[in-house]
PQR file of N, CA, C, O and H, with PARSE charges and radii, in Angstrom:
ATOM      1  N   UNK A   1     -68.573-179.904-230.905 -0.4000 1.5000
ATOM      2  CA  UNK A   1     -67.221-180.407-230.850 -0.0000 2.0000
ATOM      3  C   UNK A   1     -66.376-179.630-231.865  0.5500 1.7000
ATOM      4  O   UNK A   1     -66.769-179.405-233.010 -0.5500 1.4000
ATOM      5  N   UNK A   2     -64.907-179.138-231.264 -0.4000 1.5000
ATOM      6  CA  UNK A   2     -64.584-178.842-232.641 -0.0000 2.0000
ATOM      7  C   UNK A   2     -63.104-179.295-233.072  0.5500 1.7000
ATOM      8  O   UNK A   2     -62.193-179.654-232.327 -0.5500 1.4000
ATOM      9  H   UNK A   2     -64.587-179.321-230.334  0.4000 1.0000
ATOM     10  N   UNK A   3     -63.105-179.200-234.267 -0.4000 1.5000
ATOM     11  CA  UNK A   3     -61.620-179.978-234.802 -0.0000 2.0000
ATOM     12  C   UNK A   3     -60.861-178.885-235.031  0.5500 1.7000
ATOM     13  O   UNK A   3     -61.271-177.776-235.375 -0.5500 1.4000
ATOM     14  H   UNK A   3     -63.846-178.908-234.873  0.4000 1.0000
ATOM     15  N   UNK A   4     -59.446-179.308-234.781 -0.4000 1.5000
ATOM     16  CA  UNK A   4     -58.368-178.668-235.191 -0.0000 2.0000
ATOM     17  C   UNK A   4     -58.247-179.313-236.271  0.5500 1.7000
ATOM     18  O   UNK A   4     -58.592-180.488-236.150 -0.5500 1.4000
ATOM     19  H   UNK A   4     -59.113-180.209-234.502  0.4000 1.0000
ATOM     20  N   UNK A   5     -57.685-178.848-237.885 -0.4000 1.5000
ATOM     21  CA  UNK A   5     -57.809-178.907-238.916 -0.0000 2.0000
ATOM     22  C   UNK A   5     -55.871-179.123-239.407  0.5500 1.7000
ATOM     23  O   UNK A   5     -55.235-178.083-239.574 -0.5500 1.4000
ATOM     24  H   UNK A   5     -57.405-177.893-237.984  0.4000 1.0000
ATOM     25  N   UNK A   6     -55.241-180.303-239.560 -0.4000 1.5000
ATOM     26  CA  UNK A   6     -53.724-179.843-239.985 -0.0000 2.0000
ATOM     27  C   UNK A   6     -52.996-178.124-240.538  0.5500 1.7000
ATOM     28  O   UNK A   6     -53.571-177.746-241.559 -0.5500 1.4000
ATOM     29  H   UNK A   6     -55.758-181.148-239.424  0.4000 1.0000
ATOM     30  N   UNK A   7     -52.130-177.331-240.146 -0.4000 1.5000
ATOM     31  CA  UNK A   7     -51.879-176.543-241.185 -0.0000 2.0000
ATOM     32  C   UNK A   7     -52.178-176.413-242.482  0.5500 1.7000
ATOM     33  O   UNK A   7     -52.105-177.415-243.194 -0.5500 1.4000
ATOM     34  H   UNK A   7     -51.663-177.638-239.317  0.4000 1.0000
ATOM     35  N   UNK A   8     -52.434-175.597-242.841 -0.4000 1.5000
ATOM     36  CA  UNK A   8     -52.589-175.425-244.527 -0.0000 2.0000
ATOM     37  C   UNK A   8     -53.858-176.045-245.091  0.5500 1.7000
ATOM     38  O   UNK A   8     -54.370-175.785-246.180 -0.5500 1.4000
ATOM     39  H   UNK A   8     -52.493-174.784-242.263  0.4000 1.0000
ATOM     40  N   UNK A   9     -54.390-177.130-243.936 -0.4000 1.5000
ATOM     41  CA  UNK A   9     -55.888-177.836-244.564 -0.0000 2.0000
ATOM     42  C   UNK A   9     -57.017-177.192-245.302  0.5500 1.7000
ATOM     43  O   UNK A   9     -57.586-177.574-246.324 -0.5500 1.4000
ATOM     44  H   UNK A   9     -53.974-177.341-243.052  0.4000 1.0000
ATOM     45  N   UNK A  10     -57.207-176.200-244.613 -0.4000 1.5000
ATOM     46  CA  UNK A  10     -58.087-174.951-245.361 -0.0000 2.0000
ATOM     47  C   UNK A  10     -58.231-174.686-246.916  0.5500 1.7000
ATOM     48  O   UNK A  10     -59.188-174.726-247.690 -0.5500 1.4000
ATOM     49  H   UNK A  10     -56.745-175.889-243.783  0.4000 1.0000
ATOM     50  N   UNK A  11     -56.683-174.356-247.074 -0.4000 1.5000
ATOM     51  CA  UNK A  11     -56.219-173.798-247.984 -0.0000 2.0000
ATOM     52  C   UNK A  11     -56.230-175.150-249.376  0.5500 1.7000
ATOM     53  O   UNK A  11     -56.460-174.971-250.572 -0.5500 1.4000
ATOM     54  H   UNK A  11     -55.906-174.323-246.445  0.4000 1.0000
ATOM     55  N   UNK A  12     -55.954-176.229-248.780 -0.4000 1.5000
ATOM     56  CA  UNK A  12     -55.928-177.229-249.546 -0.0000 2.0000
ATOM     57  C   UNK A  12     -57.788-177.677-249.823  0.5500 1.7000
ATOM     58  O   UNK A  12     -58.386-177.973-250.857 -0.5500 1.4000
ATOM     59  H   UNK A  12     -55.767-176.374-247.808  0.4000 1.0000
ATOM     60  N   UNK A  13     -58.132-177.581-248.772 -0.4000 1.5000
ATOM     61  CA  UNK A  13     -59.670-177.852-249.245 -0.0000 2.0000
ATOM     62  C   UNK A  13     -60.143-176.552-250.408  0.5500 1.7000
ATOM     63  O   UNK A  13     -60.602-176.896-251.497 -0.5500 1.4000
ATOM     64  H   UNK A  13     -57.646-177.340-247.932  0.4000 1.0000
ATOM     65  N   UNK A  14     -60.023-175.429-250.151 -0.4000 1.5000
ATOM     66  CA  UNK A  14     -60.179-174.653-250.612 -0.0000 2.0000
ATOM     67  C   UNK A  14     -60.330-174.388-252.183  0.5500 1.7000
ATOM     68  O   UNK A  14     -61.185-173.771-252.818 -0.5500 1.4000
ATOM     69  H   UNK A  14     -59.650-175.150-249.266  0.4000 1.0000
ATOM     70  N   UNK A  15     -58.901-175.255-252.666 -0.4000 1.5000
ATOM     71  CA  UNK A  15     -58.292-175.669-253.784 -0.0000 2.0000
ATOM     72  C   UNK A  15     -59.373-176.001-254.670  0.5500 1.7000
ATOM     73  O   UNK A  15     -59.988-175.422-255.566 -0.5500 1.4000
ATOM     74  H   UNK A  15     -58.206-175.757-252.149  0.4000 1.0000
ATOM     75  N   UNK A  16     -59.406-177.497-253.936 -0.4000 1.5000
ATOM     76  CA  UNK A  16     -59.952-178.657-254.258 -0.0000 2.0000
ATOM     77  C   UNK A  16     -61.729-178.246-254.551  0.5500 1.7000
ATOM     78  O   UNK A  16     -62.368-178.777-255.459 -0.5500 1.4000
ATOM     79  H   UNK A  16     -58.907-177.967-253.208  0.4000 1.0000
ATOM     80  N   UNK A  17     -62.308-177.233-253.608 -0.4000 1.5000
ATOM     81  CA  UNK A  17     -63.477-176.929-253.837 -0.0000 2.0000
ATOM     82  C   UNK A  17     -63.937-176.096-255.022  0.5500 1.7000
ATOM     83  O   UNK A  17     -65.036-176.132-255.575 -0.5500 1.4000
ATOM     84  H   UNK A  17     -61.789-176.802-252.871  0.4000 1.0000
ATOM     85  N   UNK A  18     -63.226-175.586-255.212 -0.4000 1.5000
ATOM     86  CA  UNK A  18     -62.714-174.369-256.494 -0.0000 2.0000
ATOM     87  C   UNK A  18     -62.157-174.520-257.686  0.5500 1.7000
ATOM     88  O   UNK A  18     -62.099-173.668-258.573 -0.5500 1.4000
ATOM     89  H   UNK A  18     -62.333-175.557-254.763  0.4000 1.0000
ATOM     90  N   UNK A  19     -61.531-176.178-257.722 -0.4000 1.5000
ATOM     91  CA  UNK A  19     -61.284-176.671-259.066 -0.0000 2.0000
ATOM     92  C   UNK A  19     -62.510-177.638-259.931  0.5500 1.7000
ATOM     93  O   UNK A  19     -62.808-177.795-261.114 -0.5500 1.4000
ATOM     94  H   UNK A  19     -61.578-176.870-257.002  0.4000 1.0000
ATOM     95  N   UNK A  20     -62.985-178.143-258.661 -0.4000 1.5000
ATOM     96  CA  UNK A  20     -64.177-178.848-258.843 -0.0000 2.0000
ATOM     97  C   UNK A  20     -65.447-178.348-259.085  0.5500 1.7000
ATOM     98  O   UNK A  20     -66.347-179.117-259.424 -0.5500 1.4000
ATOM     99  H   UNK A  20     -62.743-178.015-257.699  0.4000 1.0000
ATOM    100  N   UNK A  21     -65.754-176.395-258.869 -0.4000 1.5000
ATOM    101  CA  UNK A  21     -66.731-176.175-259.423 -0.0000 2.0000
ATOM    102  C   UNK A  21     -66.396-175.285-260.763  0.5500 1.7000
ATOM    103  O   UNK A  21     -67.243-174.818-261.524 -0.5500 1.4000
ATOM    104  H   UNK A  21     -65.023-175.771-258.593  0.4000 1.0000
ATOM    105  N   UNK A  22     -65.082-175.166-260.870 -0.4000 1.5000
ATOM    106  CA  UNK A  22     -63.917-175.199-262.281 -0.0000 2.0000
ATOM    107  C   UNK A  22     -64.744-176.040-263.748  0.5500 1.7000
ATOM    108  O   UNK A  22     -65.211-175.644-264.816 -0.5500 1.4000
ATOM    109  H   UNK A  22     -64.394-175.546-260.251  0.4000 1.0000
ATOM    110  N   UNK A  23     -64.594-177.330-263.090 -0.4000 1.5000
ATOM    111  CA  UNK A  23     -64.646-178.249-263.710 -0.0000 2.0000
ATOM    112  C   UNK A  23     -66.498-178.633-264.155  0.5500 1.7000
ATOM    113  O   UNK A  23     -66.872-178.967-265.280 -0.5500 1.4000
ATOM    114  H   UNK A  23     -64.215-177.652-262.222  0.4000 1.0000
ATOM    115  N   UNK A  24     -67.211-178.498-263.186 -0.4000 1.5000
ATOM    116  CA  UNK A  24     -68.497-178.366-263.375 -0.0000 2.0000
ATOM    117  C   UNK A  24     -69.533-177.518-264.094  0.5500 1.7000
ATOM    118  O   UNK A  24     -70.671-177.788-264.478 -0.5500 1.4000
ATOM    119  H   UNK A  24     -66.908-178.227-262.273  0.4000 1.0000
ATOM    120  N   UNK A  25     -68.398-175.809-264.197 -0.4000 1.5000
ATOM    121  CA  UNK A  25     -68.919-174.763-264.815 -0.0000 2.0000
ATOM    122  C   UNK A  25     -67.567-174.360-265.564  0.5500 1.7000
ATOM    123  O   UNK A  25     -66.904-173.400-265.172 -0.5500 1.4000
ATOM    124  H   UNK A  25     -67.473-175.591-263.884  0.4000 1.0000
ATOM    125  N   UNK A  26     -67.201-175.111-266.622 -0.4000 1.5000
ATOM    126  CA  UNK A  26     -65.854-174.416-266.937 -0.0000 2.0000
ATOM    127  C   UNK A  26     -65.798-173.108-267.556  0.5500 1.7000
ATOM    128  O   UNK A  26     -64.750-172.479-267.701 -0.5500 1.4000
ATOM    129  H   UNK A  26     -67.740-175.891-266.941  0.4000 1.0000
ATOM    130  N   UNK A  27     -67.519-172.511-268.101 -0.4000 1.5000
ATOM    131  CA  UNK A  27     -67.299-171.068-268.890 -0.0000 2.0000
ATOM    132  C   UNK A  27     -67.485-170.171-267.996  0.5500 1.7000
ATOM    133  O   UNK A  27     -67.277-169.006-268.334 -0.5500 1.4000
ATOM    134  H   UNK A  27     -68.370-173.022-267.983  0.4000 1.0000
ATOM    135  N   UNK A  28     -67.839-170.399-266.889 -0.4000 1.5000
ATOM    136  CA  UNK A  28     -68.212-169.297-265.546 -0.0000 2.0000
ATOM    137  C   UNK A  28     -66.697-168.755-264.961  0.5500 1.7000
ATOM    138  O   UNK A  28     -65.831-169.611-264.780 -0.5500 1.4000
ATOM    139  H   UNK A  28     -68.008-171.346-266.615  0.4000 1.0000
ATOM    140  N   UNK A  29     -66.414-167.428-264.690 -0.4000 1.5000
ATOM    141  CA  UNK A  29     -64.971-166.972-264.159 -0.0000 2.0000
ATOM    142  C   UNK A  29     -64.978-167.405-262.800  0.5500 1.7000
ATOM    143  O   UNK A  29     -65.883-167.859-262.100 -0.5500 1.4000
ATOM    144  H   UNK A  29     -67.117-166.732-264.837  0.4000 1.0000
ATOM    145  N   UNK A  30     -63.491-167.110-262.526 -0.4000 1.5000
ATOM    146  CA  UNK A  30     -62.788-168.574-261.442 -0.0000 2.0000
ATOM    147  C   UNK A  30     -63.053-167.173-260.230  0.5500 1.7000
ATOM    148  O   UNK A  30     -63.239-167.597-259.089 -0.5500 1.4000
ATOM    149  H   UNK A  30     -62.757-166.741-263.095  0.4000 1.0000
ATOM    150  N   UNK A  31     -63.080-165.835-260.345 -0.4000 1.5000
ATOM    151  CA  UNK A  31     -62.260-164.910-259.336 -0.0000 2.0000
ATOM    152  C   UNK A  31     -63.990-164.851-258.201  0.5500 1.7000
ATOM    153  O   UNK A  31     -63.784-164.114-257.237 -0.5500 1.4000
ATOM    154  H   UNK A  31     -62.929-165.491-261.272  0.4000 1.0000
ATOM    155  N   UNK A  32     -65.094-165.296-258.191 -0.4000 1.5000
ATOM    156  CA  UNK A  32     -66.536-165.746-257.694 -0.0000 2.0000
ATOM    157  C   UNK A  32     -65.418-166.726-256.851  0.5500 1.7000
ATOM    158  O   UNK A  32     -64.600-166.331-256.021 -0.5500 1.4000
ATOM    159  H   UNK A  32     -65.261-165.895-258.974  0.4000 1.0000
ATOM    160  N   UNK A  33     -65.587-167.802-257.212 -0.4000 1.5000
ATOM    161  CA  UNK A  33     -65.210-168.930-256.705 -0.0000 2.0000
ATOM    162  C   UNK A  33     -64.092-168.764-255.549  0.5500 1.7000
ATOM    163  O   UNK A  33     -63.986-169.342-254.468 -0.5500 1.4000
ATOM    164  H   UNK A  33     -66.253-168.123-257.886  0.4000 1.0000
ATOM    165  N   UNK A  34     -63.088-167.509-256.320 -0.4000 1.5000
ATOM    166  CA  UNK A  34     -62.039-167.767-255.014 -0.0000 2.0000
ATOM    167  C   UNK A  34     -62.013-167.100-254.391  0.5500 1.7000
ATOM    168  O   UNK A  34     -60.954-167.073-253.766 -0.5500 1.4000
ATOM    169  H   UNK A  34     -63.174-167.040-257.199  0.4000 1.0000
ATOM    170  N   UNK A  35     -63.202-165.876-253.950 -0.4000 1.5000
ATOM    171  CA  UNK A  35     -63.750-165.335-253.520 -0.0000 2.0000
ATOM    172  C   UNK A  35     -64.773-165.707-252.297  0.5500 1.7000
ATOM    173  O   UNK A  35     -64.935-165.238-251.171 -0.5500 1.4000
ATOM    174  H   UNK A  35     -64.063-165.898-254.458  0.4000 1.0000
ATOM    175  N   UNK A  36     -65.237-166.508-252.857 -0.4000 1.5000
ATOM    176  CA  UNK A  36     -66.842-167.276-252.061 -0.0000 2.0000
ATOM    177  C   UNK A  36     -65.571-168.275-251.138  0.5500 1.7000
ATOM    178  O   UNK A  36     -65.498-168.238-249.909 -0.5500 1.4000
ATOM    179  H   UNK A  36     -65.104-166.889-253.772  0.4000 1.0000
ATOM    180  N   UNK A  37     -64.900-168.893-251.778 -0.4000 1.5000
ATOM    181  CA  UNK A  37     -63.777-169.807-250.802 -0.0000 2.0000
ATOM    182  C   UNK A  37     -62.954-169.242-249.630  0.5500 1.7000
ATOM    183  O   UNK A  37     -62.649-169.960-248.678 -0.5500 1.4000
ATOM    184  H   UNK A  37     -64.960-168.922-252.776  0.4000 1.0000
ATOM    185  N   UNK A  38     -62.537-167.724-249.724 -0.4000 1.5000
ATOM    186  CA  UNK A  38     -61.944-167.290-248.929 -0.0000 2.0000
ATOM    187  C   UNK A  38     -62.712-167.162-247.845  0.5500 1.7000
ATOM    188  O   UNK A  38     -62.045-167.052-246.816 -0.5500 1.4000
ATOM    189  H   UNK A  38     -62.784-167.141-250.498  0.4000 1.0000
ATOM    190  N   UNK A  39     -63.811-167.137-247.704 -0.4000 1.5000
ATOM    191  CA  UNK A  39     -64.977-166.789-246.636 -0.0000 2.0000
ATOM    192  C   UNK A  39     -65.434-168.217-246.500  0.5500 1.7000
ATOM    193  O   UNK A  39     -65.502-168.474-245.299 -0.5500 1.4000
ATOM    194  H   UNK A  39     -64.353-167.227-248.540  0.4000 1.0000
ATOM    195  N   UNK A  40     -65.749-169.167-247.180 -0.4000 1.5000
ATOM    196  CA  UNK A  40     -66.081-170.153-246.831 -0.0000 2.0000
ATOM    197  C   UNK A  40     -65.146-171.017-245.803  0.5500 1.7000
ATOM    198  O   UNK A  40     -65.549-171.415-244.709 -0.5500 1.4000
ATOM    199  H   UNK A  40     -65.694-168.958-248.156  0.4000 1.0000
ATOM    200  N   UNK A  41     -64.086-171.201-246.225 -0.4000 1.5000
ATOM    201  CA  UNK A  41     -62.991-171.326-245.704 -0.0000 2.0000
ATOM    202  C   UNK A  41     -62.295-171.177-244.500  0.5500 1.7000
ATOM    203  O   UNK A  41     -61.623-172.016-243.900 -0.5500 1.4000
ATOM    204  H   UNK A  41     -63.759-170.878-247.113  0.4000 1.0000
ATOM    205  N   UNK A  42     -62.567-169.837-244.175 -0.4000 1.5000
ATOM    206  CA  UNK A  42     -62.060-168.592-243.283 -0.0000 2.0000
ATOM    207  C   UNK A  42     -60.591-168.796-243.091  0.5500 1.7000
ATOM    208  O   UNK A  42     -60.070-169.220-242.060 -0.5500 1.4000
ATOM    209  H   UNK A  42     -63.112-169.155-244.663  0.4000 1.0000
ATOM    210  N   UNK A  43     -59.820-168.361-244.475 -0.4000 1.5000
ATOM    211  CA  UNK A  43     -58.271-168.117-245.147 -0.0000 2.0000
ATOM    212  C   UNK A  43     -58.091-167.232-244.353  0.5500 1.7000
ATOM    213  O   UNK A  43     -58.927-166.491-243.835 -0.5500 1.4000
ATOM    214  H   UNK A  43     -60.243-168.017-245.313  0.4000 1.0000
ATOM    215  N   UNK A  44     -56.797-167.274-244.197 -0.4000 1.5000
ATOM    216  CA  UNK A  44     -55.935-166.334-243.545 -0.0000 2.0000
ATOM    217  C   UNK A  44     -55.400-165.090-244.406  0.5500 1.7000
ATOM    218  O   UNK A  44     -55.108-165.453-245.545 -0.5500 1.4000
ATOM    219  H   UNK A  44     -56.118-167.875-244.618  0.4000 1.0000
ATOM    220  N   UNK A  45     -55.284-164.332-244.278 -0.4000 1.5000
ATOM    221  CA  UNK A  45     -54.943-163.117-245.592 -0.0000 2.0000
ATOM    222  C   UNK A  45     -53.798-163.617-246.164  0.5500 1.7000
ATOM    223  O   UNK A  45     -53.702-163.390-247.370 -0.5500 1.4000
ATOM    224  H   UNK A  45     -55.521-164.037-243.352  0.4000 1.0000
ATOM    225  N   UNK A  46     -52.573-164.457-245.464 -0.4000 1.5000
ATOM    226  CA  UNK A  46     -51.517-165.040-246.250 -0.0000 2.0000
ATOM    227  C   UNK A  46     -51.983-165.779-246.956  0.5500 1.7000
ATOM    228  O   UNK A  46     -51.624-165.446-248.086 -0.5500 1.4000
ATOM    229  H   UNK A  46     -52.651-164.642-244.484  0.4000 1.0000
ATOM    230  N   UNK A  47     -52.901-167.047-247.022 -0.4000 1.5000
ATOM    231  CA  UNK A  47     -54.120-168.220-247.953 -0.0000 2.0000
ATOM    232  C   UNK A  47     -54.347-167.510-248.961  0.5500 1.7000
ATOM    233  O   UNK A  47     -53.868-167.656-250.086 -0.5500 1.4000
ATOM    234  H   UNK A  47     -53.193-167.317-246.104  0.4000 1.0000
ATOM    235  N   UNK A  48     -55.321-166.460-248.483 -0.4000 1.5000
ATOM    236  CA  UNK A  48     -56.082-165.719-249.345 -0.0000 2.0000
ATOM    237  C   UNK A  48     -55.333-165.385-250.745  0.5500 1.7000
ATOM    238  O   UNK A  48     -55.784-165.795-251.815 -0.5500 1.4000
ATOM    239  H   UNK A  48     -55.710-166.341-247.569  0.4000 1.0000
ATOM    240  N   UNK A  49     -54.333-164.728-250.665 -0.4000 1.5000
ATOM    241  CA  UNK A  49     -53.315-164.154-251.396 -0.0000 2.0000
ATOM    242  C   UNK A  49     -52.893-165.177-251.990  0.5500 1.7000
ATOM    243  O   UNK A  49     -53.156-165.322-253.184 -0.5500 1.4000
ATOM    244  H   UNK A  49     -53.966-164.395-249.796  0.4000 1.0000
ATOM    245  N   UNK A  50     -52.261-165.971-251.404 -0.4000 1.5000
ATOM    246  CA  UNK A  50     -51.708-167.576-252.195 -0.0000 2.0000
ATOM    247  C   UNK A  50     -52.985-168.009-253.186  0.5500 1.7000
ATOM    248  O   UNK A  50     -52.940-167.584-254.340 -0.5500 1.4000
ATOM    249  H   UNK A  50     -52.048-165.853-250.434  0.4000 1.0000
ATOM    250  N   UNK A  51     -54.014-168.758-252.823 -0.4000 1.5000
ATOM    251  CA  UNK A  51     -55.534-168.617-253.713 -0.0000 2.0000
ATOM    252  C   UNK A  51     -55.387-167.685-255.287  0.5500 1.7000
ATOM    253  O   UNK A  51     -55.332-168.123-256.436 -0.5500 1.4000
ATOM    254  H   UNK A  51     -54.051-169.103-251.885  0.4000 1.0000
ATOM    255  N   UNK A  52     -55.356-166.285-254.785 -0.4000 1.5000
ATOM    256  CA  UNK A  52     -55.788-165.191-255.902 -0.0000 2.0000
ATOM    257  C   UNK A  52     -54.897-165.838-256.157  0.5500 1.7000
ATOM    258  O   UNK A  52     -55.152-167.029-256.338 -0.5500 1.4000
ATOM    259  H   UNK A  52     -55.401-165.930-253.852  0.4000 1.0000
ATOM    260  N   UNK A  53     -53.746-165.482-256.265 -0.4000 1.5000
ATOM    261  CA  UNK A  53     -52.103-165.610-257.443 -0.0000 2.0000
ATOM    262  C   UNK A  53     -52.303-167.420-258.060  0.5500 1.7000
ATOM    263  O   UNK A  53     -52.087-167.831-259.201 -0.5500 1.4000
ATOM    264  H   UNK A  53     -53.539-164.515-256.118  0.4000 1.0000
ATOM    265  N   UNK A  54     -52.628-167.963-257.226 -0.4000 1.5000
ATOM    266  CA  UNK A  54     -52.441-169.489-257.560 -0.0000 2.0000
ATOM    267  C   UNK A  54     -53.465-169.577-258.912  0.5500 1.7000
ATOM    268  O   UNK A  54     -53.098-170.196-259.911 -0.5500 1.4000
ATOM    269  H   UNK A  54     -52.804-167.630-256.300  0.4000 1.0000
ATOM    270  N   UNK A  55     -54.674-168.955-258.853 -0.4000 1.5000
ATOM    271  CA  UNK A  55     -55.774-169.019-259.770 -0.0000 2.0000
ATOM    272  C   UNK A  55     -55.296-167.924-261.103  0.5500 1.7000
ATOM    273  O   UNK A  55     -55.592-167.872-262.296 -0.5500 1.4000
ATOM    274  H   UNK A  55     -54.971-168.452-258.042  0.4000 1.0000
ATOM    275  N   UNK A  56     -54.573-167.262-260.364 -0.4000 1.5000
ATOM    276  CA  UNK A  56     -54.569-166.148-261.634 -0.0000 2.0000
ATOM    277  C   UNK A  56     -53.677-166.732-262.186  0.5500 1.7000
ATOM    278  O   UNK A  56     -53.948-167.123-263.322 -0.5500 1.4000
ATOM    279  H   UNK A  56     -54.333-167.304-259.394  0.4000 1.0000
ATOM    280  N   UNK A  57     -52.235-167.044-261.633 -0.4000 1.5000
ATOM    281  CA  UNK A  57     -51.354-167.701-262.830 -0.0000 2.0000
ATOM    282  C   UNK A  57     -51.669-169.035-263.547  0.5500 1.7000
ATOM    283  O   UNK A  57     -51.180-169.528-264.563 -0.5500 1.4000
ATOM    284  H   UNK A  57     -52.015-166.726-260.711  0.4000 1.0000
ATOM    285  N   UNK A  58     -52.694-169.494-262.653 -0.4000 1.5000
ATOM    286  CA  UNK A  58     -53.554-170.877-263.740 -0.0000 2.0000
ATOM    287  C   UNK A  58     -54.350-170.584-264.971  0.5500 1.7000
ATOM    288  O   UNK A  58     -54.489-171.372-265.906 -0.5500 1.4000
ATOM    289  H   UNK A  58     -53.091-169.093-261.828  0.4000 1.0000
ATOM    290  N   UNK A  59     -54.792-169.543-264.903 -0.4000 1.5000
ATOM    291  CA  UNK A  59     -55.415-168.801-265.582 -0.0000 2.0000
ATOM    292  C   UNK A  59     -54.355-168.401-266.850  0.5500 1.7000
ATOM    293  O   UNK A  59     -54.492-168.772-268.015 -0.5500 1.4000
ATOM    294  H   UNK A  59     -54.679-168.902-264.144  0.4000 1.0000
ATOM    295  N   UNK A  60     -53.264-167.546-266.318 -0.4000 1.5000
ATOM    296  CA  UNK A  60     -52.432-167.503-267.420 -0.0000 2.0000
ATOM    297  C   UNK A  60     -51.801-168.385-268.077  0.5500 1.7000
ATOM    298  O   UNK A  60     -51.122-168.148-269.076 -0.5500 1.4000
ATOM    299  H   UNK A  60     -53.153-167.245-265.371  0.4000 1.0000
ATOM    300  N   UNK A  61     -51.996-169.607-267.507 -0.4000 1.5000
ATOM    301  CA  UNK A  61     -51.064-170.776-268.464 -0.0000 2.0000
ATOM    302  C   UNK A  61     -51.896-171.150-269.787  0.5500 1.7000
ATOM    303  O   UNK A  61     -51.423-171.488-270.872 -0.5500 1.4000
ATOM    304  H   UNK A  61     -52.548-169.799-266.696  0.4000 1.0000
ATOM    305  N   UNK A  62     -53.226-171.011-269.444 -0.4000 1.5000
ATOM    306  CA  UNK A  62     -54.314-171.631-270.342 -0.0000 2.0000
ATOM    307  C   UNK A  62     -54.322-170.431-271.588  0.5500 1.7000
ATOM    308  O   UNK A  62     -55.084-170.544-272.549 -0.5500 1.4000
ATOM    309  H   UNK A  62     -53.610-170.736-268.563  0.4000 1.0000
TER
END
């Protein structure tokens, strides 16, 4: 069976999967993670891009 997934759902799971193993391994680097998500996922190269920048400027706030 398969589901159609809302717009953007991906991308939002994606997030959520990637902050949470953030949070589980906080000394391990994030760019694995949003990496392994883009494929896990299967992001769209527009996602994808949103992801990197979203993580990297999180990255720079800290």
């Amino acid at each position: 069976m398969c589901y159609v997934l809302p717009k953007r759902e991906e991308l939002r799971r994606a997030i959520q999967w990637i902050s949470c193993n953030i949070q589980e391994n906080p000394g391990k680097p994030v760019q694995p993670y949003v990496r392994d998500a883009i494929f896990r996922f299967d992001l769209s190269p527009i996602d994808a891009e949103f992801l990197i920048e979203f993580f990297h400027k999180r990255k720079e706030e800290k």
